[in-house]
C-alpha positions as CSV (number, residue, x, y, z in Angstrom):
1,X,-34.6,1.4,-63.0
2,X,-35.1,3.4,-59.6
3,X,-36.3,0.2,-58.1
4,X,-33.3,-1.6,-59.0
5,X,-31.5,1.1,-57.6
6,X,-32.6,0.7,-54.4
7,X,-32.9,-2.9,-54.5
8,X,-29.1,-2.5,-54.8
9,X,-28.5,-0.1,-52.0
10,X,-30.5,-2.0,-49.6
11,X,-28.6,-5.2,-50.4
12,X,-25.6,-3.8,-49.9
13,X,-26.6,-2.5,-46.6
14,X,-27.9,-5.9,-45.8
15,X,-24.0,-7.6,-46.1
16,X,-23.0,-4.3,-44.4
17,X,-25.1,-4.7,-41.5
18,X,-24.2,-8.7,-41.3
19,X,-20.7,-7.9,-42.1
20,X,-20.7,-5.7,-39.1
21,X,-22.5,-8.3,-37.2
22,X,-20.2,-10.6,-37.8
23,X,-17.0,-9.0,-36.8
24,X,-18.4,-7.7,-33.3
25,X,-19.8,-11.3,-32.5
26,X,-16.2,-12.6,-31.1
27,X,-15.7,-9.2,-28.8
28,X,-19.6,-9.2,-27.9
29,X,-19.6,-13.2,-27.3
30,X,-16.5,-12.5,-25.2
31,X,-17.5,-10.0,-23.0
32,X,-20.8,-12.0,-22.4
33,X,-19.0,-14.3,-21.5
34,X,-16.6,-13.1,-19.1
35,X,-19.5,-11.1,-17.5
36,X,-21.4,-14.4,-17.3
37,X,-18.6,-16.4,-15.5
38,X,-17.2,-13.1,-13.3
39,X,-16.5,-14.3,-9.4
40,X,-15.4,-12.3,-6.7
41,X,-14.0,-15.7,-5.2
42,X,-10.9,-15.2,-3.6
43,X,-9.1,-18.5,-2.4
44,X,-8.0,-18.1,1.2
45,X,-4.5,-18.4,1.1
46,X,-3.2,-21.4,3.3
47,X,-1.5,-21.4,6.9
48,X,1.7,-21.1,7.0
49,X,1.8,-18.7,4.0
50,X,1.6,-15.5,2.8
51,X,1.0,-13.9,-0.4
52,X,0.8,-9.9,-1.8
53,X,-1.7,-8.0,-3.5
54,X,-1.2,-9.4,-6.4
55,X,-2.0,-13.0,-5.1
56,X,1.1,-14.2,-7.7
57,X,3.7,-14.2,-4.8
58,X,2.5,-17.4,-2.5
59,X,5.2,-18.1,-0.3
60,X,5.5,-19.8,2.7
61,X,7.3,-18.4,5.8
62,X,8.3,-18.9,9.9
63,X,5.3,-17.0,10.9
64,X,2.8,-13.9,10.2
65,X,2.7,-11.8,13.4
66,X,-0.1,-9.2,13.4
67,X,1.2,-6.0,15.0
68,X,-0.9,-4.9,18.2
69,X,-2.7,-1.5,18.0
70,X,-1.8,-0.3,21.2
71,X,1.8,1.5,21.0
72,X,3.4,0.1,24.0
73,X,2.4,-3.3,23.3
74,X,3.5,-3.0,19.9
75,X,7.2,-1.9,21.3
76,X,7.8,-4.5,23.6
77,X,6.5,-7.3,21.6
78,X,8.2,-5.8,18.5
79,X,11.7,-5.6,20.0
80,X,10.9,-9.4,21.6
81,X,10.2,-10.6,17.7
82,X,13.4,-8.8,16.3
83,X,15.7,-10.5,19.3
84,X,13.3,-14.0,18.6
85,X,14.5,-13.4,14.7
86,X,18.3,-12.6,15.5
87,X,18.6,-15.9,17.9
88,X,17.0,-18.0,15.4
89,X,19.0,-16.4,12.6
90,X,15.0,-15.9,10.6
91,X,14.9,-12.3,8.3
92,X,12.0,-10.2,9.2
93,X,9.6,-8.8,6.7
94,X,7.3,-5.3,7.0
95,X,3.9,-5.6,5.3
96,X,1.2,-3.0,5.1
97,X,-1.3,-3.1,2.2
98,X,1.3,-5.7,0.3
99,X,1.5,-3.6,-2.8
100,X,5.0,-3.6,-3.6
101,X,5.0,-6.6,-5.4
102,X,6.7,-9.8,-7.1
103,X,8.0,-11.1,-4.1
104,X,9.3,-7.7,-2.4
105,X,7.4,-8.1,0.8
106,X,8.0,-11.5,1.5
107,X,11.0,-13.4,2.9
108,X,10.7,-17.0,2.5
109,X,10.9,-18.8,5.3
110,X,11.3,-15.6,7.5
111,X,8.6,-13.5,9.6
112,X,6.3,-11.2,8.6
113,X,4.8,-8.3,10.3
114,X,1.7,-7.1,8.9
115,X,1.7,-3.3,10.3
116,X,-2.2,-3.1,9.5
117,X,-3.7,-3.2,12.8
118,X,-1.2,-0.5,14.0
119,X,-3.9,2.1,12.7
120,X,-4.3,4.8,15.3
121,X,-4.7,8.6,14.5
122,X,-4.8,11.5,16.6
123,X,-5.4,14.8,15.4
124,X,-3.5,17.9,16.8
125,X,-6.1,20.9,15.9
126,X,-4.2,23.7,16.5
127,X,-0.6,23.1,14.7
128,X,-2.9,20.7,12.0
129,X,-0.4,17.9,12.3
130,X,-1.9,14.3,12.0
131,X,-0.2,11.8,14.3
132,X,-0.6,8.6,12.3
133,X,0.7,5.1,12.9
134,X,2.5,3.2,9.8
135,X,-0.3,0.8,9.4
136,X,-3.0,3.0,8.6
137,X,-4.5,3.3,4.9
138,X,-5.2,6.6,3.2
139,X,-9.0,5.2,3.2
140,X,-8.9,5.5,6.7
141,X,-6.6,8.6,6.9
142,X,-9.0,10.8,4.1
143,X,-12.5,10.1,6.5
144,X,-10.7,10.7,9.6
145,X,-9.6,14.2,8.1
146,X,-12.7,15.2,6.6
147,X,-14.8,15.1,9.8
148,X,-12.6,18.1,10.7
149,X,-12.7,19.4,7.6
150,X,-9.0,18.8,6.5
151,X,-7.3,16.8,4.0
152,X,-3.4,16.0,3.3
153,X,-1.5,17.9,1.4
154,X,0.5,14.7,-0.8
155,X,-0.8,11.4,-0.8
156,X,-0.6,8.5,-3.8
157,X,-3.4,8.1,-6.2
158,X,-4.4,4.9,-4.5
159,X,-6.0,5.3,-0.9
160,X,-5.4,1.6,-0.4
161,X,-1.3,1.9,0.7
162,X,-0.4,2.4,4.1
163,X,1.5,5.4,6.0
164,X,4.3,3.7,6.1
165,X,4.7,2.0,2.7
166,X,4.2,5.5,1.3
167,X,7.0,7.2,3.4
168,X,9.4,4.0,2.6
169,X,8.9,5.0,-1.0
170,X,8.8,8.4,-0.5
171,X,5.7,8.5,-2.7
172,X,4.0,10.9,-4.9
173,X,0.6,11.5,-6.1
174,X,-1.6,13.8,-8.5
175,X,-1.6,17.3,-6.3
176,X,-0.2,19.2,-8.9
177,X,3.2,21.1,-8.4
178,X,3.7,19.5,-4.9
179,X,7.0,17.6,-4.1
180,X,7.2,13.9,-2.8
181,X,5.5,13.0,0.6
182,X,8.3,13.5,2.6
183,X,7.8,17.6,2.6
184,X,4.9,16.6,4.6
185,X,6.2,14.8,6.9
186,X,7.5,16.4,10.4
187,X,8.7,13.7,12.1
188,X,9.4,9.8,12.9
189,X,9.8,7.2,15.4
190,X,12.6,4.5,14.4
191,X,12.8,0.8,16.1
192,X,16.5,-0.4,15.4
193,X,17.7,-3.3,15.2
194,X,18.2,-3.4,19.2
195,X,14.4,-2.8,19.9
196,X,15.7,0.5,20.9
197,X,13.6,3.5,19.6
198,X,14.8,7.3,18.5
199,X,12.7,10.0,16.7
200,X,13.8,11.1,13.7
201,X,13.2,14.8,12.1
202,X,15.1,17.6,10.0
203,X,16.8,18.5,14.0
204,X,17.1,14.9,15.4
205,X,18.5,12.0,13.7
206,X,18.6,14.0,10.7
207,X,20.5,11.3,8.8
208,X,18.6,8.4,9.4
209,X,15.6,10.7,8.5
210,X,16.4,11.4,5.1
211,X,18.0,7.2,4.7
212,X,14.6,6.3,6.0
213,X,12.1,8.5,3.7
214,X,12.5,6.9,0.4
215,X,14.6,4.1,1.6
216,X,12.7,0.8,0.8
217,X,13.6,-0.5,4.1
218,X,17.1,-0.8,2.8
219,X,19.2,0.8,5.2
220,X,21.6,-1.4,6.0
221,X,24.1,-0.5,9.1
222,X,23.1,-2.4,11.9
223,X,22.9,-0.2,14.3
224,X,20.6,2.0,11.8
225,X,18.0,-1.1,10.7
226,X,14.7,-0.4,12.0
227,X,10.9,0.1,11.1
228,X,9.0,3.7,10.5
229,X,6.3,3.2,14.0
230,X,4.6,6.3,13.9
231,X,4.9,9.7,11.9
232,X,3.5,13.1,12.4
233,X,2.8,14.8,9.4
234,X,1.0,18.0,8.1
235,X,-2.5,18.5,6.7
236,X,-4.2,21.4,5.6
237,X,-8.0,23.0,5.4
């Protein structure tokens, strides 16, 4: 009687066991496989077009113009782009890392400046303000920092975004009880339209400060259209 007892049991933890089997072979087979067949092949996007982070967005436009590092450089050639775009009646684009997506970046047919290279940082010790132009990432910002032993005080979750992405979305991140970025930042420098540049802070330009910080690139006066080129902004130990 005991025997068939058992005999019993360990049948039905045979169907059990080949039951389970059974229902995680799909899940298993399909993570195998996906493993298995796994690239890190991106396809280089062709000339003449541009795409975001996403890589959903291709879209072909005028021209990609890489900003220079140097800051002069940038200026002149900068203003020489925008008065290029406004003869030959082309819209004009800002890119950093691309992340705002579904076609926000990108203009078709228009120009597009990828602010990337324009990546310098200069730290001021004493008054702990980081002088950071609007291409640079957070992955480049957080290592400069922490060879002096500083950090920022807000920042997204992501280190991939640029400077100036974040300030155009007046971004947030995980510090906990800490306003948006823009109590951080100290001050701007503003190409308009013209080519001309101002600085912008709580004391100067105080209105196309707070249009700029959280503005999307969306201002839309004339006189007041223009691209974030370099911010100061405050860190702390």
């Amino acid at each position: 009687m005991k025997r068939k007892i058992w005999k019993r049991i360990a049948l039905a933890a045979t169907l059990l066991v080949l039951l389970l089997l059974v229902l995680a072979a799909h899940p298993v087979f399909h993570l195998v496989k996906t493993v298995w067949n796994d690239r890190n092949d991106i396809v280089p996007t062709p000339l003449g077009k541009i795409n975001d982070a996403s890589r959903l967005d291709e879209t072909s436009v005028a021209k990609i113009w890489k900003i220079p590092a140097d800051e002069r450089a940038a200026e002149e050639q900068l203003a020489g782009l925008l008065q290029f775009a406004r003869t030959n009646h082309l819209k004009v684009s800002i890119a950093g890392a691309r992340h705002s997506m579904g076609g926000h970046v990108i203009y078709p047919g228009g120009i597009v400046i990828d602010m990337l290279p324009f990546n310098r940082m200069e730290l001021d010790g004493t008054n702990l303000v980081l002088h950071v132009q609007a291409g640079a990432r957070w992955s480049e910002v957080i290592p400069f920092l922490n060879k002096h032993g500083l950090s920022v005080e807000v920042m997204q979750s992501n280190d991939d975004f640029s400077i100036g992405g974040s300030l155009s979305v007046n971004c947030h991140g995980w510090q906990f009880n800490r306003p948006p970025i823009d109590c951080t930042v100290l001050s701007f420098r503003l190409m308009l339209a013209d080519g001309t540049i101002v600085k912008c802070s709580r004391t100067e330009n105080q209105e196309l400060f707070s249009l700029v910080l959280g503005g999307y690139g969306l201002v839309r006066n004339h006189s007041r259209r223009g691209f974030a080129r370099h911010a100061e902004r405050k860190i702390h130990n």
